[in-house]
VONU-627380 format. One record per residue (C-alpha): residue number from 1; x, y, z; residue in one letter. Coordinates in nm, 4 decimals, always signed. Example, Ala and Ser with C-alpha at 12.3 -4.5 7.8 and 13.67 -1.06 7.14 Angstrom:
<pts>
n=1 | u=+1.2300 | v=-0.4500 | w=+0.7800 | res=a
n=2 | u=+1.3670 | v=-0.1060 | w=+0.7140 | res=s
</pts>
This chain:
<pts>
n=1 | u=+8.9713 | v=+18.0171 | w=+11.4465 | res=x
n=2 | u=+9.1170 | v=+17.9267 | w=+11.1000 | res=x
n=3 | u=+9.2480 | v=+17.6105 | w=+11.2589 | res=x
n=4 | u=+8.9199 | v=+17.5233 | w=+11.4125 | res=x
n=5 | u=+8.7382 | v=+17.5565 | w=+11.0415 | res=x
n=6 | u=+9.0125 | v=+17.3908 | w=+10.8474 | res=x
n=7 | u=+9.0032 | v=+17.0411 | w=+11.1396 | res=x
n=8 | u=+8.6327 | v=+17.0514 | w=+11.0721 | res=x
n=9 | u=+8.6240 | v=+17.0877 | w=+10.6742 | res=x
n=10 | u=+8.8723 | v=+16.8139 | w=+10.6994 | res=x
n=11 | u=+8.6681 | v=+16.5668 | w=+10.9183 | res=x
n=12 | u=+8.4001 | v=+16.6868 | w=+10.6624 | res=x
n=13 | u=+8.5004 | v=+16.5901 | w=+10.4092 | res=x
n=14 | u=+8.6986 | v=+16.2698 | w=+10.4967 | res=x
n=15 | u=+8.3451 | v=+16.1611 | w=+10.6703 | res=x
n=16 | u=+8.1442 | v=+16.2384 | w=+10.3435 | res=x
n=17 | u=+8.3926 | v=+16.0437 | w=+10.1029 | res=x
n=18 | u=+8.4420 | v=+15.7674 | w=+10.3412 | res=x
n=19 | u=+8.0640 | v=+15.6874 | w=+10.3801 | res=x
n=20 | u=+7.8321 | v=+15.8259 | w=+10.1377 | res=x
n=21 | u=+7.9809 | v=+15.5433 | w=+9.8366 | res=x
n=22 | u=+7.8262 | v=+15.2949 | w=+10.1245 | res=x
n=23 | u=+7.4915 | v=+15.4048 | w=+10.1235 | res=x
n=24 | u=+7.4697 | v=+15.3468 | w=+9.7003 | res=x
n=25 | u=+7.7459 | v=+15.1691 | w=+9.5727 | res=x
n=26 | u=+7.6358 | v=+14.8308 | w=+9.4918 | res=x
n=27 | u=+7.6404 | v=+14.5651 | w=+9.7161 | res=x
n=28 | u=+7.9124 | v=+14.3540 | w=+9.5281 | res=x
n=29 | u=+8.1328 | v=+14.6616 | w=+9.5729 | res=x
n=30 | u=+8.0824 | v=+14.6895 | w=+9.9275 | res=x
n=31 | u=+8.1188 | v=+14.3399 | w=+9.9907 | res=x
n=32 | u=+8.4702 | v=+14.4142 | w=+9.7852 | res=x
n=33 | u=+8.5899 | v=+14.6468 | w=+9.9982 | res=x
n=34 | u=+8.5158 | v=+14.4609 | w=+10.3161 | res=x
n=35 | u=+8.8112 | v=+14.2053 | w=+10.1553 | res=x
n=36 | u=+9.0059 | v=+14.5115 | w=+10.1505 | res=x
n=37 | u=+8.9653 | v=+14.5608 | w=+10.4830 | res=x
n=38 | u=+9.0355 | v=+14.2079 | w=+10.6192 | res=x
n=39 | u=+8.6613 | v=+14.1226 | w=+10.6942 | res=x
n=40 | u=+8.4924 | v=+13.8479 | w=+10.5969 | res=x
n=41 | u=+8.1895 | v=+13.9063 | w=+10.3288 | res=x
n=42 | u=+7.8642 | v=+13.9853 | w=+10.4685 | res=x
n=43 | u=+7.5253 | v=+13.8280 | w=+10.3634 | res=x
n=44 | u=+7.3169 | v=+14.0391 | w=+10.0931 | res=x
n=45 | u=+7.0252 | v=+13.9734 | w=+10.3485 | res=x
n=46 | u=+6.7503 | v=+14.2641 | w=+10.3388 | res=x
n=47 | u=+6.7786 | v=+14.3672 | w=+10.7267 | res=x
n=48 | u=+7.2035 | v=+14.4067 | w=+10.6517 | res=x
n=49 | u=+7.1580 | v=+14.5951 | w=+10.3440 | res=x
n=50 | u=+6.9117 | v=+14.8581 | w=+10.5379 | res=x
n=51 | u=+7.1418 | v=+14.8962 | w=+10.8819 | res=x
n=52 | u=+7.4884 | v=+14.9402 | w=+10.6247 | res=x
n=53 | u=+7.2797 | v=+15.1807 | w=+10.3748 | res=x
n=54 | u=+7.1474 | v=+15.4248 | w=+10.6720 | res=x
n=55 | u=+7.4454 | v=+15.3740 | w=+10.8605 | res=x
n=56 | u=+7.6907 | v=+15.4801 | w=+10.5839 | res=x
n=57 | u=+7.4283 | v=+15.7847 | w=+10.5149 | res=x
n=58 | u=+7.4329 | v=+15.9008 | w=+10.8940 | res=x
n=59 | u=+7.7406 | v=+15.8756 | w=+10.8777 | res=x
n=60 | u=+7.7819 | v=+16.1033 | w=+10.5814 | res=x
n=61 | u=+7.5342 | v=+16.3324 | w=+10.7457 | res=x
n=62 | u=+7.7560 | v=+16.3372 | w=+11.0258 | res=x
n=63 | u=+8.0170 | v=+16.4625 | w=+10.7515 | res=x
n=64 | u=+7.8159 | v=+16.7697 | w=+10.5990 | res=x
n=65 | u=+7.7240 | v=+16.8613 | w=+11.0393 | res=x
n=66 | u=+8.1158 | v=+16.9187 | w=+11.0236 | res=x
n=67 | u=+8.1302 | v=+17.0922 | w=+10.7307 | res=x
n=68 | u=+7.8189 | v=+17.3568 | w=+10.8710 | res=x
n=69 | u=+7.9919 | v=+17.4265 | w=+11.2116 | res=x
n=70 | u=+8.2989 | v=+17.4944 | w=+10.9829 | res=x
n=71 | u=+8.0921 | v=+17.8285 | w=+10.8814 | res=x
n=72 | u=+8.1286 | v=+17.9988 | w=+11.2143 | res=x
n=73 | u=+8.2616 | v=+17.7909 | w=+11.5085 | res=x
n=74 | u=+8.1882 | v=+18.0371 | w=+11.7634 | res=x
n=75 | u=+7.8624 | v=+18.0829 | w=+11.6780 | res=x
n=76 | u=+7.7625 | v=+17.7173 | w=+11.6592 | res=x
n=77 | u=+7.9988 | v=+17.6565 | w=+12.0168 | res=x
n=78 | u=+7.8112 | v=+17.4140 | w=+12.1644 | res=x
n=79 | u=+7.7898 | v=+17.1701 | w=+11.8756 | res=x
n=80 | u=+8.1363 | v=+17.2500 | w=+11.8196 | res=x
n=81 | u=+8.1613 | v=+17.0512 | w=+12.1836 | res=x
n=82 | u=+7.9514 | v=+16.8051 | w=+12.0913 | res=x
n=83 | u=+8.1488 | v=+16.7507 | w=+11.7926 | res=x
n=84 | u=+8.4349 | v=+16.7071 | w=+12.0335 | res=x
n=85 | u=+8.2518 | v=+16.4952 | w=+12.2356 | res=x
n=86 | u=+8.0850 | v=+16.2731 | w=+11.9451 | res=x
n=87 | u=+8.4637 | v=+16.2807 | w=+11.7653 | res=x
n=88 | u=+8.5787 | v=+16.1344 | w=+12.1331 | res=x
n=89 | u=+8.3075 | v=+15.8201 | w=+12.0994 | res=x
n=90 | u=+8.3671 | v=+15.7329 | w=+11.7504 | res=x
n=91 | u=+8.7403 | v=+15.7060 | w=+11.8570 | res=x
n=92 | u=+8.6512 | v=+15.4653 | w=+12.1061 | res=x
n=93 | u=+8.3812 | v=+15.3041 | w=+11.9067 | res=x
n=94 | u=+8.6133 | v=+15.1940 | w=+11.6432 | res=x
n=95 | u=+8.9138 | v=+15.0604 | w=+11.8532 | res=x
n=96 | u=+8.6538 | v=+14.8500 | w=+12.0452 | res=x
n=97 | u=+8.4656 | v=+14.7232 | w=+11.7794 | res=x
n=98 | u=+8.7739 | v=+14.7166 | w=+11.5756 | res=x
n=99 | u=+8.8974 | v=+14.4839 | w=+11.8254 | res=x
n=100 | u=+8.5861 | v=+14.3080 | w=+11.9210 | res=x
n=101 | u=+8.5079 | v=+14.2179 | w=+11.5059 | res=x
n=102 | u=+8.9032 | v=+14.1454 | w=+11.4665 | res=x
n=103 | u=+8.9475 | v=+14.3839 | w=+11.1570 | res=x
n=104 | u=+9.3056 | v=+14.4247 | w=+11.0550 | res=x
n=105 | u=+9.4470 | v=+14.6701 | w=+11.2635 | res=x
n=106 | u=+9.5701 | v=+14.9484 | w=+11.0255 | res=x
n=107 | u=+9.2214 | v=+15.0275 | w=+10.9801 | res=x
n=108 | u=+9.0476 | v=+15.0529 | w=+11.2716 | res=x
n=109 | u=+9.3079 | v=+15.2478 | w=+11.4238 | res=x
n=110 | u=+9.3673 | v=+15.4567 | w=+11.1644 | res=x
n=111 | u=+8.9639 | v=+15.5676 | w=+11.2316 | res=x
n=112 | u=+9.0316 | v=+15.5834 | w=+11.6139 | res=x
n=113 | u=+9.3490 | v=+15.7460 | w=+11.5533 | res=x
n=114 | u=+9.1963 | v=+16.0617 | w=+11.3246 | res=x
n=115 | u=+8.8960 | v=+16.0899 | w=+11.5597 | res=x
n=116 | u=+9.1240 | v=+16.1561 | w=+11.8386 | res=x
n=117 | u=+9.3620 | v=+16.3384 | w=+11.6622 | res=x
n=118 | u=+9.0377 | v=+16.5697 | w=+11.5597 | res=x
n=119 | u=+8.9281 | v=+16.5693 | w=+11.8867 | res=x
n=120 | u=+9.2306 | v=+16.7156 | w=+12.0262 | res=x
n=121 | u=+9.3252 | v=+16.9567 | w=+11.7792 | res=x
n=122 | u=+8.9701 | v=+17.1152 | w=+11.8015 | res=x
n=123 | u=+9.0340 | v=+17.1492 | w=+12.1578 | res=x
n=124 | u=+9.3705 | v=+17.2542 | w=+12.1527 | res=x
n=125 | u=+9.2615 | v=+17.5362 | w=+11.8664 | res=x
n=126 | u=+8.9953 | v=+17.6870 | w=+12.0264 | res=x
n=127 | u=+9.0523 | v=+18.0032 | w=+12.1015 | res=x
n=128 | u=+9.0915 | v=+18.0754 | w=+12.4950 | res=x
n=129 | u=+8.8079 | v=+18.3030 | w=+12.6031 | res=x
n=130 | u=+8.6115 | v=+18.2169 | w=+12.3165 | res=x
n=131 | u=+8.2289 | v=+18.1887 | w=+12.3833 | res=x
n=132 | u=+8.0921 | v=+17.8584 | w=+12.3806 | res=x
n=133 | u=+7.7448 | v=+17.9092 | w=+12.4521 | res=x
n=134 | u=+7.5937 | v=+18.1381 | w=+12.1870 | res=x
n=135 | u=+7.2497 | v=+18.1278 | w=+12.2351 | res=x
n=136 | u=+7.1977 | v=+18.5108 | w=+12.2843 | res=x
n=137 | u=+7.3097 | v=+18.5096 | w=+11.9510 | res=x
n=138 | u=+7.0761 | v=+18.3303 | w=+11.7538 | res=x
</pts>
């Protein structure tokens, strides 16, 4: 079960650093780092500013939901398989849109890439005969 906490601290973590700076760096910076990324700059336009800013935050959110199953896996089994299944979605997510948007593709694949490679190792580490329903136990 070590294996299963230390995947999901990881994705954690790299889900909290990657987004959070988007939801209150300033906008200059952000439009930076979409140069760094191979995009094209994005209009400072109220309605883009509110979808990247609560994006980037659920996105975070999505970071520190890792880091709580990381607690106890087994008891929190079924959003452990959501995790999978949400980890499984964002992989596909970012090679289509990746691909759709034309972003350089070091970076989209790198996201696809971890997601699935999280994905996998969470199923691959859990342990066989492991409850995954732990309702009874709440």
């Amino acid at each position: 079960m070590i294996a299963v906490r230390v995947v999901l601290v990881v994705m954690g973590i790299v889900c909290i650093l990657s987004a959070a700076p988007g939801a209150v760096a300033p906008w200059s910076s952000i439009v930076h780092w979409l140069g760094v990324f191979g995009l094209e700059p994005i209009p400072e336009q109220p309605l883009v500013v509110y979808c990247v800013r609560l994006s980037s935050l659920g996105f975070a959110l999505i970071g520190v939901f890792f880091l709580v199953l990381a607690t106890n896996p087994v008891r929190y089994g079924p959003m452990v398989a959501l995790a999978v299944c949400g980890l499984l979605l964002m992989a596909a997510l970012a090679l289509v849109t990746g691909l759709q948007i034309r972003m350089q593709p070091p970076w989209y694949l790198a996201d696809a890439g971890l997601s699935l490679l999280a994905a996998v190792l969470l199923l691959a580490f859990w342990p066989r005969g492991a409850p995954v329903s732990s309702v009874n136990e709440m």
